[in-house]
py3Dmol code that shows the C-alpha trace and the ligand (Angstrom):
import py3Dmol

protein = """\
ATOM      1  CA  UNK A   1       5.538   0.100  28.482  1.00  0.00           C
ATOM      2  CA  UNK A   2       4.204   2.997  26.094  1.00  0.00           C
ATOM      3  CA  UNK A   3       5.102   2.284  22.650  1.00  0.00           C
ATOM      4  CA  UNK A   4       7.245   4.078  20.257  1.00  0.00           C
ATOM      5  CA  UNK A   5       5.358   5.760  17.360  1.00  0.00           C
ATOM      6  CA  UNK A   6       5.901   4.843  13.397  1.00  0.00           C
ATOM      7  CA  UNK A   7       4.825   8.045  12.207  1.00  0.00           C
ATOM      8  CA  UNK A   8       3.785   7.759   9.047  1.00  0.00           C
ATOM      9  CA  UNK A   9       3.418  11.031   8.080  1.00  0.00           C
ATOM     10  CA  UNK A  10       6.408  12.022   9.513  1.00  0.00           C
ATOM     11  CA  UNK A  11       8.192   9.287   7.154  1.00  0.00           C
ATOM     12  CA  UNK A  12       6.370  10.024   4.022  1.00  0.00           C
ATOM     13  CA  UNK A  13       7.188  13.762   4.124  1.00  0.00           C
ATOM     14  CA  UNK A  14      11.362  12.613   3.712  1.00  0.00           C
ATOM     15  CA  UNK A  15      10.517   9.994   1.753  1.00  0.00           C
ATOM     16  CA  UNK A  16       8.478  12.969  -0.772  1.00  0.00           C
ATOM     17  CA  UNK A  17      11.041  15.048  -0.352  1.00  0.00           C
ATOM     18  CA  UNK A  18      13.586  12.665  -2.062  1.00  0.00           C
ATOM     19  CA  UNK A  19      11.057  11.812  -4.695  1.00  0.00           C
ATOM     20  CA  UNK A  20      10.887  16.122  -5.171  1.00  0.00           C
ATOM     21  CA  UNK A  21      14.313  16.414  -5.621  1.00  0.00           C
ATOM     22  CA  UNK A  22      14.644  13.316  -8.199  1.00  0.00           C
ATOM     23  CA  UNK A  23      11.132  14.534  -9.880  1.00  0.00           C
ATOM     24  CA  UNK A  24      13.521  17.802 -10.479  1.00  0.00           C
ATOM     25  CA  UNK A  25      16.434  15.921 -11.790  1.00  0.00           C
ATOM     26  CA  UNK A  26      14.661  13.977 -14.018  1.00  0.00           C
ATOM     27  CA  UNK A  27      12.929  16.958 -15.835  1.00  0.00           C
ATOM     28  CA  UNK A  28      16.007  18.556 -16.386  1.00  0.00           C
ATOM     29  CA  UNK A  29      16.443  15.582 -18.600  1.00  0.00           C
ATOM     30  CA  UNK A  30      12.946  16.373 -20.237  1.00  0.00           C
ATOM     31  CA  UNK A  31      11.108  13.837 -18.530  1.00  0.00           C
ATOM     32  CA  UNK A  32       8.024  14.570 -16.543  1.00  0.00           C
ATOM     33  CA  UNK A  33       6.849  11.258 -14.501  1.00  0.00           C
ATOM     34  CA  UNK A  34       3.083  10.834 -14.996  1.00  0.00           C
ATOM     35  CA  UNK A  35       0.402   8.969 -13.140  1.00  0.00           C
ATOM     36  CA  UNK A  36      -3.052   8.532 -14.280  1.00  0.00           C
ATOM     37  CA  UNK A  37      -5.633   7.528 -12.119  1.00  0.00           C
ATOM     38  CA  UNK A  38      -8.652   5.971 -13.504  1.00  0.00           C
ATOM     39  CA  UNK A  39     -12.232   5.944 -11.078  1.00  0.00           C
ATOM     40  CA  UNK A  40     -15.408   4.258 -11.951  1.00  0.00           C
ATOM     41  CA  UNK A  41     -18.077   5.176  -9.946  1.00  0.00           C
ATOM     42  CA  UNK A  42     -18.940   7.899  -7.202  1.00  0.00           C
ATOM     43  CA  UNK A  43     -17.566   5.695  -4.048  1.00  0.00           C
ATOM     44  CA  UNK A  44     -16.724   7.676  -1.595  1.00  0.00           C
ATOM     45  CA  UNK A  45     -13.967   6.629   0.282  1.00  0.00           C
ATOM     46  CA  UNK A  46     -12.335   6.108  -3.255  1.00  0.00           C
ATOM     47  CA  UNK A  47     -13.025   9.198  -3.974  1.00  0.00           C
ATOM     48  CA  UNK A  48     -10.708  10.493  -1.067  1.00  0.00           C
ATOM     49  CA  UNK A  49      -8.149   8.202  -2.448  1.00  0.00           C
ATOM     50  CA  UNK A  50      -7.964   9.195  -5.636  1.00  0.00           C
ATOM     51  CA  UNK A  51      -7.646  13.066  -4.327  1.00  0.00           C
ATOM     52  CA  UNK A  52      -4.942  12.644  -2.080  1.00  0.00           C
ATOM     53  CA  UNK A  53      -3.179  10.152  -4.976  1.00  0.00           C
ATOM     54  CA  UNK A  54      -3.446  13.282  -7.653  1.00  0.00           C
ATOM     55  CA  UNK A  55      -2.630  15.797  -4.724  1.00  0.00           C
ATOM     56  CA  UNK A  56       0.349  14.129  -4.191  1.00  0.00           C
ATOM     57  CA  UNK A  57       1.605  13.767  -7.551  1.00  0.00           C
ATOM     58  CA  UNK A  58       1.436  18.008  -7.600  1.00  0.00           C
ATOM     59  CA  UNK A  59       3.257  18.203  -4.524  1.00  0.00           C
ATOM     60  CA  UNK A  60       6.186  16.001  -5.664  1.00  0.00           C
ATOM     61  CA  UNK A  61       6.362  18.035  -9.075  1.00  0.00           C
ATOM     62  CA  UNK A  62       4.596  15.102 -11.116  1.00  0.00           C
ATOM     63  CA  UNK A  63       2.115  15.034 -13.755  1.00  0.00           C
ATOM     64  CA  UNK A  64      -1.270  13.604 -12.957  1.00  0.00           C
ATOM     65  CA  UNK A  65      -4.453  12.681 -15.108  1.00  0.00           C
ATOM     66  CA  UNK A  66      -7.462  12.380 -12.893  1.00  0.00           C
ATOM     67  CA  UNK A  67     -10.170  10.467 -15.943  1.00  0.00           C
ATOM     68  CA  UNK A  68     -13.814   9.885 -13.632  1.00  0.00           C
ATOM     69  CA  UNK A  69     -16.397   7.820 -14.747  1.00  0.00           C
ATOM     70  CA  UNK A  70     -19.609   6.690 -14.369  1.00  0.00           C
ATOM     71  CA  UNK A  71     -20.700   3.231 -12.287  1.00  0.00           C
ATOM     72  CA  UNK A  72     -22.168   2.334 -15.869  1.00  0.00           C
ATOM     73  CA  UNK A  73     -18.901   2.553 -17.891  1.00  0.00           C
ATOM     74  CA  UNK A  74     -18.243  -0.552 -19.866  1.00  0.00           C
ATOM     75  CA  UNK A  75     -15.743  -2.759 -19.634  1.00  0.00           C
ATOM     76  CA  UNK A  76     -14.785  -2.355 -23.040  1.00  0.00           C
ATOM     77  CA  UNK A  77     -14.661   1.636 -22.636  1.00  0.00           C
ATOM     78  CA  UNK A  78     -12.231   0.754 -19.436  1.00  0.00           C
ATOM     79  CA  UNK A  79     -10.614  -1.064 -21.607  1.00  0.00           C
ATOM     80  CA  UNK A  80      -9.949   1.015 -24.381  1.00  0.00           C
ATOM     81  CA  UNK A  81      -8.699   4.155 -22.193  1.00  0.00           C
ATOM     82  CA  UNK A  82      -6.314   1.850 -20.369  1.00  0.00           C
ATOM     83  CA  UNK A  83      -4.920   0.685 -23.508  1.00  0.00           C
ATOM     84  CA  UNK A  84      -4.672   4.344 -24.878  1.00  0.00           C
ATOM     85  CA  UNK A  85      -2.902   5.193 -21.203  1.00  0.00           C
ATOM     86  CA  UNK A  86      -0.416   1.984 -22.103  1.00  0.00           C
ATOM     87  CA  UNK A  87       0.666   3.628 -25.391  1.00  0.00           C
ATOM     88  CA  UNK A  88       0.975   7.769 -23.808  1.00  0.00           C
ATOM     89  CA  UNK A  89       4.242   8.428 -23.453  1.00  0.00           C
ATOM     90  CA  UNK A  90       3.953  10.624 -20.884  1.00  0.00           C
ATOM     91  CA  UNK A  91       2.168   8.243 -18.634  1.00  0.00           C
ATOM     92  CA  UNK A  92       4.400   6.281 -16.694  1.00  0.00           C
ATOM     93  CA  UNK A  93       2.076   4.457 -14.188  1.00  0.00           C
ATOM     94  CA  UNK A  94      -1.699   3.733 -14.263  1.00  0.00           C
ATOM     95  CA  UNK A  95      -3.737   2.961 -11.390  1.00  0.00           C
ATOM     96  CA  UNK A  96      -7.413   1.819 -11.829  1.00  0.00           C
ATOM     97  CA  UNK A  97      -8.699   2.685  -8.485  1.00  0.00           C
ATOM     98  CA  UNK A  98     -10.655  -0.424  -6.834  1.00  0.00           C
ATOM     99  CA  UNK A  99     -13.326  -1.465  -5.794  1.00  0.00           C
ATOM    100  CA  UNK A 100     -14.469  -1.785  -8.999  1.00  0.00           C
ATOM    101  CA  UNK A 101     -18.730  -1.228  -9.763  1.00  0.00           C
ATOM    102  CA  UNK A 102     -19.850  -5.071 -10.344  1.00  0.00           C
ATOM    103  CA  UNK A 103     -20.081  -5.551 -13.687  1.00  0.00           C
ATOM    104  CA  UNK A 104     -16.191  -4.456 -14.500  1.00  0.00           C
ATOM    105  CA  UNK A 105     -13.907  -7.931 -13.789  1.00  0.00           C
ATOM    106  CA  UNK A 106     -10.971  -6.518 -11.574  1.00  0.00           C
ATOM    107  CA  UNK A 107      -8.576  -9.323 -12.628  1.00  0.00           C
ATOM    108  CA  UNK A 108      -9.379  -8.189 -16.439  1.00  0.00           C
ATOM    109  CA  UNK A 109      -8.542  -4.698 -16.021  1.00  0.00           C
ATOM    110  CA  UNK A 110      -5.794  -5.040 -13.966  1.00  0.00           C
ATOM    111  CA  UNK A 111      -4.286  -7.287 -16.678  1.00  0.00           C
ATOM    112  CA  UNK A 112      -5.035  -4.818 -18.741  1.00  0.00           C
ATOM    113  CA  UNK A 113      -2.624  -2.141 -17.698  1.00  0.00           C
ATOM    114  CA  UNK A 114       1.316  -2.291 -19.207  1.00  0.00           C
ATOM    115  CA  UNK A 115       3.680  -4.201 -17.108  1.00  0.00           C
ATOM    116  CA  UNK A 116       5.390  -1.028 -17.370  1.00  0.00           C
ATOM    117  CA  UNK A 117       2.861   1.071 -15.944  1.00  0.00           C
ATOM    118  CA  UNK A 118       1.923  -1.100 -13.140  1.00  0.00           C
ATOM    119  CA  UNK A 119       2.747   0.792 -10.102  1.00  0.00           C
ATOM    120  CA  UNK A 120       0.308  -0.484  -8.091  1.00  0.00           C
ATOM    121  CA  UNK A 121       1.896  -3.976  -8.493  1.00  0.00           C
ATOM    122  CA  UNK A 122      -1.119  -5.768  -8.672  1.00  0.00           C
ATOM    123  CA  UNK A 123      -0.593  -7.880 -12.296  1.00  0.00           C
ATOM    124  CA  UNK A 124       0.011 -11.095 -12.085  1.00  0.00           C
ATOM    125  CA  UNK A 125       3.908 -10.599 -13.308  1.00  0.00           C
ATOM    126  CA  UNK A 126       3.990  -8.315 -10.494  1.00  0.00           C
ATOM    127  CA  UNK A 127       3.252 -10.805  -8.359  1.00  0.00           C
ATOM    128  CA  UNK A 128       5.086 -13.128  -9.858  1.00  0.00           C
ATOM    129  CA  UNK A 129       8.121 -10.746 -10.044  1.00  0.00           C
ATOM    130  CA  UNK A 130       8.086 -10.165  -6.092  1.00  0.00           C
ATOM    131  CA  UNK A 131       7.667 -13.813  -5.393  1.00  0.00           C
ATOM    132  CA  UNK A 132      10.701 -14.836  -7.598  1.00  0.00           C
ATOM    133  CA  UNK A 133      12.519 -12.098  -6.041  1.00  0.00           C
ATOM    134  CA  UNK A 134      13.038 -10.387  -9.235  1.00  0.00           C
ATOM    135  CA  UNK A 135      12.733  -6.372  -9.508  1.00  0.00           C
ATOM    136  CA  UNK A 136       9.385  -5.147 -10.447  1.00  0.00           C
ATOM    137  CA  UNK A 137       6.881  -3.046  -9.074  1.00  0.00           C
ATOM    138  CA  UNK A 138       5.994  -3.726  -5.601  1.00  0.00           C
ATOM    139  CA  UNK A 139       2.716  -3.613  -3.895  1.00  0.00           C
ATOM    140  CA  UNK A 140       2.437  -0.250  -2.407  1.00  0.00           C
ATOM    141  CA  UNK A 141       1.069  -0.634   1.187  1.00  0.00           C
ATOM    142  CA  UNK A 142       3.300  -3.784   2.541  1.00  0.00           C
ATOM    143  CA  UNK A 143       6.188  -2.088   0.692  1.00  0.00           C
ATOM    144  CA  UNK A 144       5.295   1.627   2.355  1.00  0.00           C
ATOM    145  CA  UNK A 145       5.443  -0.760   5.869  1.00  0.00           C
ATOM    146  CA  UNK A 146       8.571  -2.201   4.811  1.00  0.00           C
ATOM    147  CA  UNK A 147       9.671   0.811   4.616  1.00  0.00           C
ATOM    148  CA  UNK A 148       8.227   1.416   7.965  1.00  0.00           C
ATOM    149  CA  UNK A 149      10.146  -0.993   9.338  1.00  0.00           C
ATOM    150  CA  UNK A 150      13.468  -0.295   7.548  1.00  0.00           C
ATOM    151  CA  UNK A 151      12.741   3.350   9.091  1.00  0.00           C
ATOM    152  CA  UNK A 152      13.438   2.009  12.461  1.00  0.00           C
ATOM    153  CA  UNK A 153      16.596  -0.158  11.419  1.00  0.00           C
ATOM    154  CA  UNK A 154      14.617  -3.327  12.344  1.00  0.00           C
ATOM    155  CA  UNK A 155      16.543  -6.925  11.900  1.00  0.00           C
ATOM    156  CA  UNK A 156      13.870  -9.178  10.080  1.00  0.00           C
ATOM    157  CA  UNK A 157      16.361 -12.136  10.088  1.00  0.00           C
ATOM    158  CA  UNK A 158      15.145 -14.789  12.145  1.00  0.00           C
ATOM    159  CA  UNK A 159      11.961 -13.021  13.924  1.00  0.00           C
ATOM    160  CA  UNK A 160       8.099 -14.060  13.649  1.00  0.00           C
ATOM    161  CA  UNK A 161       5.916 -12.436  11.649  1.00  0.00           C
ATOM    162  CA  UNK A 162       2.502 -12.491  11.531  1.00  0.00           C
ATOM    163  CA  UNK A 163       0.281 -11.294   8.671  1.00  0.00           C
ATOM    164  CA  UNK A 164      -2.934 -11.080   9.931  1.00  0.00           C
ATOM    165  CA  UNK A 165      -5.179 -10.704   6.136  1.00  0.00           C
ATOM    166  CA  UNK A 166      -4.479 -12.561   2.894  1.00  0.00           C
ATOM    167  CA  UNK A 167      -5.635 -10.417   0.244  1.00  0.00           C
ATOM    168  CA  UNK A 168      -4.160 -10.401  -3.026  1.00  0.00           C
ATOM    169  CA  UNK A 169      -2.848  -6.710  -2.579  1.00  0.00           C
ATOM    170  CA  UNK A 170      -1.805  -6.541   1.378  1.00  0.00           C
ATOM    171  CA  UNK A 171      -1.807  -9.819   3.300  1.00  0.00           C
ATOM    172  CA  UNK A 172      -0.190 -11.820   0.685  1.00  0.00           C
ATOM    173  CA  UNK A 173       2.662  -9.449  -1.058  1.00  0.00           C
ATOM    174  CA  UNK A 174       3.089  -8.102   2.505  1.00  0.00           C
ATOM    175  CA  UNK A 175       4.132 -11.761   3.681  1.00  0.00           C
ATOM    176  CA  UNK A 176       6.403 -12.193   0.775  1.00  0.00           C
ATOM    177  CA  UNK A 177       8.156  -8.988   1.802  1.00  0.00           C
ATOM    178  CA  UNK A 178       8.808 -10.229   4.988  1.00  0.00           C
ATOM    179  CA  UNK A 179      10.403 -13.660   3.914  1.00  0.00           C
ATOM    180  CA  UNK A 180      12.063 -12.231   1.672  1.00  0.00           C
ATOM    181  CA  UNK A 181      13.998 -10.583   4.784  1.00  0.00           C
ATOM    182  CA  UNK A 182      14.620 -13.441   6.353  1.00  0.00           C
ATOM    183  CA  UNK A 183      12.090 -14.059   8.810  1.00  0.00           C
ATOM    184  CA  UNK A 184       9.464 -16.708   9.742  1.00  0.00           C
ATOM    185  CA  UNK A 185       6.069 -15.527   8.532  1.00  0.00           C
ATOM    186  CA  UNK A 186       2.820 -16.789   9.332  1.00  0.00           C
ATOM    187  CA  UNK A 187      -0.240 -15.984   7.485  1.00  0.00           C
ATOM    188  CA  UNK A 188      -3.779 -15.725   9.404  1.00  0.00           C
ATOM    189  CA  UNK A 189      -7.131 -14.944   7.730  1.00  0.00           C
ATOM    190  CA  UNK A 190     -11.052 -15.734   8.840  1.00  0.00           C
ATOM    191  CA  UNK A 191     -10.379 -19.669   8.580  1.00  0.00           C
ATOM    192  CA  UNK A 192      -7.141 -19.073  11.682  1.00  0.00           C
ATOM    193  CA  UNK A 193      -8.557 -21.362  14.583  1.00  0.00           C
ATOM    194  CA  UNK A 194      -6.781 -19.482  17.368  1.00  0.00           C
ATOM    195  CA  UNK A 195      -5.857 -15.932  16.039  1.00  0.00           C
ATOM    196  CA  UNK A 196      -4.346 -15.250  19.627  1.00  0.00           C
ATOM    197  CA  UNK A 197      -1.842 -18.385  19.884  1.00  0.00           C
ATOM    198  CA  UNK A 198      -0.099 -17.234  16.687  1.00  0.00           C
ATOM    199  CA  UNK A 199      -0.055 -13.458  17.025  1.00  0.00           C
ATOM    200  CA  UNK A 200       1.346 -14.287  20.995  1.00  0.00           C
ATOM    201  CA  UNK A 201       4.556 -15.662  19.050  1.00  0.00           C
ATOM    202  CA  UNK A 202       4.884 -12.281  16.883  1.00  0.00           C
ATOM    203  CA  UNK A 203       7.801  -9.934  16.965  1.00  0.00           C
ATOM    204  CA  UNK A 204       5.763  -8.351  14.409  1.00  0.00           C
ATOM    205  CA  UNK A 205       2.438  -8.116  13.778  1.00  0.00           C
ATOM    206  CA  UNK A 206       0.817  -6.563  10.751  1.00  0.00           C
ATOM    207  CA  UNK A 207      -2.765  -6.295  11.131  1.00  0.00           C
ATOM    208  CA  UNK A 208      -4.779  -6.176   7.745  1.00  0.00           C
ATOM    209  CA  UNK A 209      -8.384  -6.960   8.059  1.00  0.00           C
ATOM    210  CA  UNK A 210     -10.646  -4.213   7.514  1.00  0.00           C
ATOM    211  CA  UNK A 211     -12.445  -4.791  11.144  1.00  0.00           C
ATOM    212  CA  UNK A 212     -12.081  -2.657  14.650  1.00  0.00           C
ATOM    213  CA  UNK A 213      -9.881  -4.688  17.305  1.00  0.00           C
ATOM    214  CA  UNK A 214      -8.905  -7.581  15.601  1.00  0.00           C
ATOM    215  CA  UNK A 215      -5.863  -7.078  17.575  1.00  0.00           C
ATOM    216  CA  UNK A 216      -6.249  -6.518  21.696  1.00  0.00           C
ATOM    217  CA  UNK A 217      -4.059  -5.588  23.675  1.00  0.00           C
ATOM    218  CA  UNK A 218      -3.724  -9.636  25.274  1.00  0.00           C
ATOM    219  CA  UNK A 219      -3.187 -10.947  22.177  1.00  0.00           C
ATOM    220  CA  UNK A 220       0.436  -9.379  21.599  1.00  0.00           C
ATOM    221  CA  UNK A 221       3.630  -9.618  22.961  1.00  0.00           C
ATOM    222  CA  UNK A 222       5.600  -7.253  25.164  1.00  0.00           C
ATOM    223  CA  UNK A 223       7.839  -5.375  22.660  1.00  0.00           C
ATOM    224  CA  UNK A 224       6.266  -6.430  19.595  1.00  0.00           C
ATOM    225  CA  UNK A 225       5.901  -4.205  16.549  1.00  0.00           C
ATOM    226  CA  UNK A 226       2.757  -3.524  15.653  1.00  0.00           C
ATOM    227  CA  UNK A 227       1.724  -2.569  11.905  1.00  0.00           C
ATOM    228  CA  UNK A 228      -2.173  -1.394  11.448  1.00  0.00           C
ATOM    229  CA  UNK A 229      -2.669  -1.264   7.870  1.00  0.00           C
ATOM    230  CA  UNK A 230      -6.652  -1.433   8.297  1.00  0.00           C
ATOM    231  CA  UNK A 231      -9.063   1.579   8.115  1.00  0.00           C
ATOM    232  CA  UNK A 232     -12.423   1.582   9.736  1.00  0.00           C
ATOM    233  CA  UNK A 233     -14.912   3.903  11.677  1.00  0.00           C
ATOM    234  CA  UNK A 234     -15.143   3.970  15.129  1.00  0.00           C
ATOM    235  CA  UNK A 235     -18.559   4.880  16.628  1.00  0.00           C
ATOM    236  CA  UNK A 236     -18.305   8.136  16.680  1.00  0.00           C
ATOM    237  CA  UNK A 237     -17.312   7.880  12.535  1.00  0.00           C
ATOM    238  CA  UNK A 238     -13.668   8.691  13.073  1.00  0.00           C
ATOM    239  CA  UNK A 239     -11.068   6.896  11.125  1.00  0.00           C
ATOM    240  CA  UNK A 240      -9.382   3.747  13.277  1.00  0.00           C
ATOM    241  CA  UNK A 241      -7.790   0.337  12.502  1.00  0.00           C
ATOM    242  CA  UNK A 242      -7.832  -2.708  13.108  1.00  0.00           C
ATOM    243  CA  UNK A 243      -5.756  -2.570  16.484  1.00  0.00           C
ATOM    244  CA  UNK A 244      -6.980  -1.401  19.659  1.00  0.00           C
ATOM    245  CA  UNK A 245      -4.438   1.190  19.696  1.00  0.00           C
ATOM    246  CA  UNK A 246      -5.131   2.741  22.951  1.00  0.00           C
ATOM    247  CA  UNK A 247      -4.435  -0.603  24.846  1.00  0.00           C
ATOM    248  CA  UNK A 248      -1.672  -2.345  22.426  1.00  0.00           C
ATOM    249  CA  UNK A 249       0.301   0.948  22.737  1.00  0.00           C
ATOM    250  CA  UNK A 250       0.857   0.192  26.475  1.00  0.00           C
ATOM    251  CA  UNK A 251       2.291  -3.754  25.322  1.00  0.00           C
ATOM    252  CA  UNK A 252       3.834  -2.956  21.801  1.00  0.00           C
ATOM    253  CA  UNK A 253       7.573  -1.907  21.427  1.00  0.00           C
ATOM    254  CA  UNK A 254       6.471   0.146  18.018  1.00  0.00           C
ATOM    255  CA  UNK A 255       3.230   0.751  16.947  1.00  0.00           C
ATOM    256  CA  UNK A 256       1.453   3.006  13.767  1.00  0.00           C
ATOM    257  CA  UNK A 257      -1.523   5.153  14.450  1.00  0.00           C
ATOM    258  CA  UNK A 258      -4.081   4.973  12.625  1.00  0.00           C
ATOM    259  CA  UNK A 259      -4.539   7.856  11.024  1.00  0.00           C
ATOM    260  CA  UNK A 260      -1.198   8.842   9.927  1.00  0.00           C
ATOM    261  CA  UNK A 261       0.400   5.595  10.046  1.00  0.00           C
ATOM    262  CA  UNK A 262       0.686   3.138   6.765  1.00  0.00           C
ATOM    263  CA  UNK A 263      -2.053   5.042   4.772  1.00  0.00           C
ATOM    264  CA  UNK A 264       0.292   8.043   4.048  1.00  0.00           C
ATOM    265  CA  UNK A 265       3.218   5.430   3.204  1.00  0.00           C
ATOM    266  CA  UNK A 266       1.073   3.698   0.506  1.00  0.00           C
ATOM    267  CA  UNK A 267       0.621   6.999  -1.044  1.00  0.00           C
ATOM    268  CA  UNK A 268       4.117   7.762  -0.990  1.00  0.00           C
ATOM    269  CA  UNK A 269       5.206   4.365  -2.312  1.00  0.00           C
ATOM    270  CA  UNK A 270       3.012   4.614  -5.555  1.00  0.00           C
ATOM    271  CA  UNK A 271       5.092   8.028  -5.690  1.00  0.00           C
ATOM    272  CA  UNK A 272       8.033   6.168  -5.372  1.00  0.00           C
ATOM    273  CA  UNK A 273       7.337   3.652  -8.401  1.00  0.00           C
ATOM    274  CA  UNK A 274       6.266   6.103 -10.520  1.00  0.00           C
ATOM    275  CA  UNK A 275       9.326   7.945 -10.140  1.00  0.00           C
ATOM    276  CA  UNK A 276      10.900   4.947 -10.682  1.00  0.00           C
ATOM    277  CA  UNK A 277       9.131   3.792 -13.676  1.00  0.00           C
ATOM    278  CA  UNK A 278      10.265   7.516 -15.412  1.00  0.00           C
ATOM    279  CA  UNK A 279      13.502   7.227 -14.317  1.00  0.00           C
ATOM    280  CA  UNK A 280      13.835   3.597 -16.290  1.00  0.00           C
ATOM    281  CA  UNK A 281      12.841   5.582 -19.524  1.00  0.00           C
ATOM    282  CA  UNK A 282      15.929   7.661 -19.367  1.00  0.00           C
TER     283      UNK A 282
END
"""
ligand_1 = """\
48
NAP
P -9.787 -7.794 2.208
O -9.469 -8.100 0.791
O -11.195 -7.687 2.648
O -9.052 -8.893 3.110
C -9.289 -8.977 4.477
C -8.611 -10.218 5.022
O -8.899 -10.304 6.406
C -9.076 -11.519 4.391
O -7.963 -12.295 4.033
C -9.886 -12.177 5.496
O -9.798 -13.594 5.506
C -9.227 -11.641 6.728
N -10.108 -11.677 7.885
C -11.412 -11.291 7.963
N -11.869 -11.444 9.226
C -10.859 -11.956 9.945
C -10.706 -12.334 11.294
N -11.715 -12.207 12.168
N -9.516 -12.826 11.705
C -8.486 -12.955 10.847
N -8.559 -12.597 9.534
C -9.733 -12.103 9.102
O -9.085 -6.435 2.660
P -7.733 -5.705 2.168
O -7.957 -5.073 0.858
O -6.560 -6.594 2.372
O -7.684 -4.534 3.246
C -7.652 -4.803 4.624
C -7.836 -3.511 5.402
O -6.780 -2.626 5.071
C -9.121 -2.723 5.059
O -9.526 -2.047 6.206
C -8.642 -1.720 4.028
O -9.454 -0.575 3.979
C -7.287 -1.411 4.558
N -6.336 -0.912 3.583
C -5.610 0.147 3.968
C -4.649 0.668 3.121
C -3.833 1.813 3.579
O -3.209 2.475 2.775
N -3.812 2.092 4.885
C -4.439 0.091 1.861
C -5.181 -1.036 1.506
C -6.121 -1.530 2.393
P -10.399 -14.529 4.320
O -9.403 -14.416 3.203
O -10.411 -15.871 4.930
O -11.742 -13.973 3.974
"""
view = py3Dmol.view(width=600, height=400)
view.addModel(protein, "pdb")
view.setStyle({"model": 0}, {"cartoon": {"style": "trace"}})
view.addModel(ligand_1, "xyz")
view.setStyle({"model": 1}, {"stick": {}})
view.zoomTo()
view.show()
């Protein structure tokens, strides 16, 4: 079996072109949606991030404020330009791009940034807001594979799912997601005794590690779909995930690429809530 391709790209580009046409619709009101996108330090891979973030936002007809600083910035200096982001009116979602340099607490300047503003869904009340099943800002990578999945009219009701990753921003949120759509979700992480046993039972697997074939081709079921949210080099330096695509592809039903799988959907969905977080101001 060769497996069917989520293209990402593919997806984001309609998904952008929706968020164009509302971006247009909106300013005919007089509203412009605006992201700001705070970085501290000179990471690099951030660095790429925060381009193709502020890129994006001029594509889609969106205001964007890029503010860089240095690894030495102080928390209280963070913490003061959030606050004056909170109160800009024409700001309608912050994102403080992480990692964080060391001496910056990432729980205190998350909480830092509006409840309004928090389209990367990573406040506490966000979280709390998604596992309630109230509306709110959701996490944008498991919702931009939600998406993913929606994409391909896929029945959650009832199937396995296996989150593979528990962080506070993908594993977790991504496993609420998938509840919330009715299926049976199991969450693995470094402490899993036999990663293999549970991922054999997945219809869907969503990888999210941060570490070259954590998922082999043996390890996943004939059909499954396979989502490969992780980005790593391979030895050559080139961008690859978590799954040994080359291999899966030939068991997996559906499978995302990596690149141009869920990396261009999380861009697009912090496009989405920011558009959305305008449009409440109407
Ligand atoms: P993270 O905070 O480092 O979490 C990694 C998770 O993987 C942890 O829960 C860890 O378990 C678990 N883990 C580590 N080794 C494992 C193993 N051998 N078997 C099973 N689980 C294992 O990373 P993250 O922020 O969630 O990101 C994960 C990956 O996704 C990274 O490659 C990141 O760059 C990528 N990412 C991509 C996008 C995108 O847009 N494509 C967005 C965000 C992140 P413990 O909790 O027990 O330590």
């Amino acid at each position: 079996m060769t497996a069917q391709l989520i293209d990402g790209n593919a997806l984001s580009r309609q998904l952008r072109a929706d968020v164009a046409a509302r971006v247009t619709a909106l300013k005919a009101k007089g509203i412009t949606p605006g992201l700001a996108v705070i970085l501290v330090g000179d990471d690099p891979a951030s660095q790429v991030y925060v381009r193709n973030k502020v890129k994006a936002c001029e594509d889609t007809g969106m205001h964007s404020v890029l503010e860089r600083y240095g690894a030495d910035m102080s928390e209280a200096h963070l913490l003061a330009r959030i606050e004056a982001l909170n109160n800009d009116p024409g700001i309608h979602g912050i994102l403080v791009q992480m990692p964080l340099p060391k001496h910056l607490d990432p729980h205190k300047v998350i909480e830092a940034v509006s409840t309004a503003k928090d389209v990367d869904g990573y406040s506490v009340q966000s979280a709390g807001e998604l596992m309630t099943g109230l509306p709110g800002f959701r996490s944008c990578t498991p919702y931009g594979c939600m998406k993913m999945l929606e994409s391909i009219r896929y029945d959650l009701k009832g199937k396995n799912a296996v989150v593979i990753g528990r962080s506070n921003t993908v594993g977790k949120p991504m496993a609420m997601m998938l509840l919330q759509q009715n299926a049976t979700v199991t969450i693995c992480h470094s402490g899993t005794k036999d990663l293999k046993a549970m991922t054999l039972q997945a219809d869907v697997i969503v990888a999210a590690v941060g570490k070259r074939n954590v998922l082999t081709a043996d390890m996943v079921k004939p059909g499954a779909v396979v989502l490969d949210v992780g980005m790593n080099r391979d030895d050559e330096g080139r961008l690859c995930g978590d799954v040994d695509f080359e291999r899966v592809k030939e068991v997996a039903g559906y499978i995302t690429p990596v690149p141009g799988g869920v990396g261009p959907m999380t861009i697009t969905m912090l496009m989405v809530n920011t558009l959305e977080s305008a449009e409440r101001t109407k």
